[in-house]
C-alpha positions as CSV (number, residue, x, y, z in Angstrom):
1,X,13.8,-6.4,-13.9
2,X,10.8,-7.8,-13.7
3,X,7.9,-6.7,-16.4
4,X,4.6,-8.2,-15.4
5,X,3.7,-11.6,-13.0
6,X,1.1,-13.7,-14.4
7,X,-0.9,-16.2,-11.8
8,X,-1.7,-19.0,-14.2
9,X,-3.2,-21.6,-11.8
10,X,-4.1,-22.4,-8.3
11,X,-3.8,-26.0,-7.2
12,X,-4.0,-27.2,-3.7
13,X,-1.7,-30.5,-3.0
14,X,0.2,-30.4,0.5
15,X,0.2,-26.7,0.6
16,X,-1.2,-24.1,-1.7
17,X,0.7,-23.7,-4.8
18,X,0.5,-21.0,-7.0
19,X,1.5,-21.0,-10.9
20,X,3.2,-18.1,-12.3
21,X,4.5,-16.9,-15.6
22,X,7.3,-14.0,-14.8
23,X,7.7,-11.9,-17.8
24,X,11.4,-10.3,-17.8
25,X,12.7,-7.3,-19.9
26,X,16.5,-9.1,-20.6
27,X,18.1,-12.3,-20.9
28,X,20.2,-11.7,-18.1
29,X,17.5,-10.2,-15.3
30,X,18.0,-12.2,-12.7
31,X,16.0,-9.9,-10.0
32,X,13.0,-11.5,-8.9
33,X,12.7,-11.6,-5.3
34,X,8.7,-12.2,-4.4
35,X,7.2,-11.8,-1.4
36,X,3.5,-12.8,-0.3
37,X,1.1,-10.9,1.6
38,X,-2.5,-11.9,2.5
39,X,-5.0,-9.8,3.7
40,X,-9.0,-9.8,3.3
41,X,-8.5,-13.0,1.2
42,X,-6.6,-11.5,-1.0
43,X,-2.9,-12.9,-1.6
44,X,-0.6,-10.4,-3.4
45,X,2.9,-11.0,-4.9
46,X,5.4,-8.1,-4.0
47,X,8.7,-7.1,-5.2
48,X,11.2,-7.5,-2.7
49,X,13.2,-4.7,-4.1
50,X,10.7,-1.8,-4.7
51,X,7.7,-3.0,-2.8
52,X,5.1,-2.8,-6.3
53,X,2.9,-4.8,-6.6
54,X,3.0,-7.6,-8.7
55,X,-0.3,-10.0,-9.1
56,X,-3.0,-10.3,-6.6
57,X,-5.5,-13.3,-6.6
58,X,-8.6,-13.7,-4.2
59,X,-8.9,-16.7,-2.4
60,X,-11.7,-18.9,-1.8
61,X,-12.7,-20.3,1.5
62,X,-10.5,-23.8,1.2
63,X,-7.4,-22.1,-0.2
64,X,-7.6,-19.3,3.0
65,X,-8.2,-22.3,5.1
66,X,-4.9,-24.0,4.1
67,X,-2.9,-20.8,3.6
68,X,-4.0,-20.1,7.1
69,X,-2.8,-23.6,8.6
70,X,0.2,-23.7,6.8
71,X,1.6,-19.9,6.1
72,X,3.4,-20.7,3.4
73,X,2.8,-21.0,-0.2
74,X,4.5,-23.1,-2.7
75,X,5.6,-21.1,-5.7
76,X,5.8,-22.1,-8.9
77,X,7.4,-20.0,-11.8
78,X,8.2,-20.1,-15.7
79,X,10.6,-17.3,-16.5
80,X,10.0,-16.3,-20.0
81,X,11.4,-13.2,-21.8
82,X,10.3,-10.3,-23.9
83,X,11.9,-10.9,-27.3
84,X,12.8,-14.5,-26.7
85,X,9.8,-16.6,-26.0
86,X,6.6,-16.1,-27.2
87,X,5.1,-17.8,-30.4
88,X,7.3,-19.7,-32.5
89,X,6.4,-18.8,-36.2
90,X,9.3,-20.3,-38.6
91,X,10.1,-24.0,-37.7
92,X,13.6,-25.1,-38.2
93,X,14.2,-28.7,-38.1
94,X,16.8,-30.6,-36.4
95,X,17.6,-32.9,-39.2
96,X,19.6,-35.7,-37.1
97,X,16.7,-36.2,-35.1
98,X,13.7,-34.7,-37.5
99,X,12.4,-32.5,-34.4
100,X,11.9,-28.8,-34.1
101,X,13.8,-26.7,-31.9
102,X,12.1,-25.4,-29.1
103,X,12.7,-22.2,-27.3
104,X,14.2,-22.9,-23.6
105,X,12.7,-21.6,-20.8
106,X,13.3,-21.6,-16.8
107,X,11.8,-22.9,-14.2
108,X,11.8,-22.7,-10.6
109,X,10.2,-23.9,-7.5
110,X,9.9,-22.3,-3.8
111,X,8.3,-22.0,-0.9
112,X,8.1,-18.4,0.6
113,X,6.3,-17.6,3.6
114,X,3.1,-15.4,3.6
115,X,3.2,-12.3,5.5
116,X,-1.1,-11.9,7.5
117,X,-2.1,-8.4,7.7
């Protein structure tokens, strides 16, 4: 399930594309289904399954331009969990290749359609 939806950046390249960070509350949550609605240049981030409301961002005139054009957005997302990511205190070395370990993360990359109200 889904915690919180951060919206990290805003970038404009062929289409708008948004940045997220997607909090989880497992390891094995795998229910994020995002849907995008737009209204009063506002664009909000739904659940698909409940209907909450995740993020909402306000848009300036260029982005509503090219949201408008296109009516899609590209999305963006780093899926990080509760427990598992965050900041890593205790460095433990690799000692074959003298590097640190790093804490694995997911990304993903989509293009949803926005629903106009």
């Amino acid at each position: 399930m889904v915690d919180t939806v951060e919206i990290s950046r805003i970038t404009l390249r062929d289409t708008l594309s948004l940045d997220l960070s997607v909090w989880m509350h497992h390891p094995d949550d795998w229910d994020f289904r995002p849907q995008l609605h737009y209204a009063n240049n506002t664009l909000t981030i739904n659940c698909g399954n409940e209907g909450r409301i995740l993020a909402t961002i306000d848009l300036d005139d260029e982005q509503d331009e090219i949201l408008q054009r296109d009516r899609v957005a590209e999305l963006r997302v780093k899926f990080q969990v509760h427990g598992m990511h965050g900041r890593l205190n205790d460095i433990h070395p690799i000692v074959a290749d003298g590097k640190a370990k790093k804490l694995a993360t997911a990304n993903w990359k989509t293009t949803q359609p926005v629903v106009f109200e």
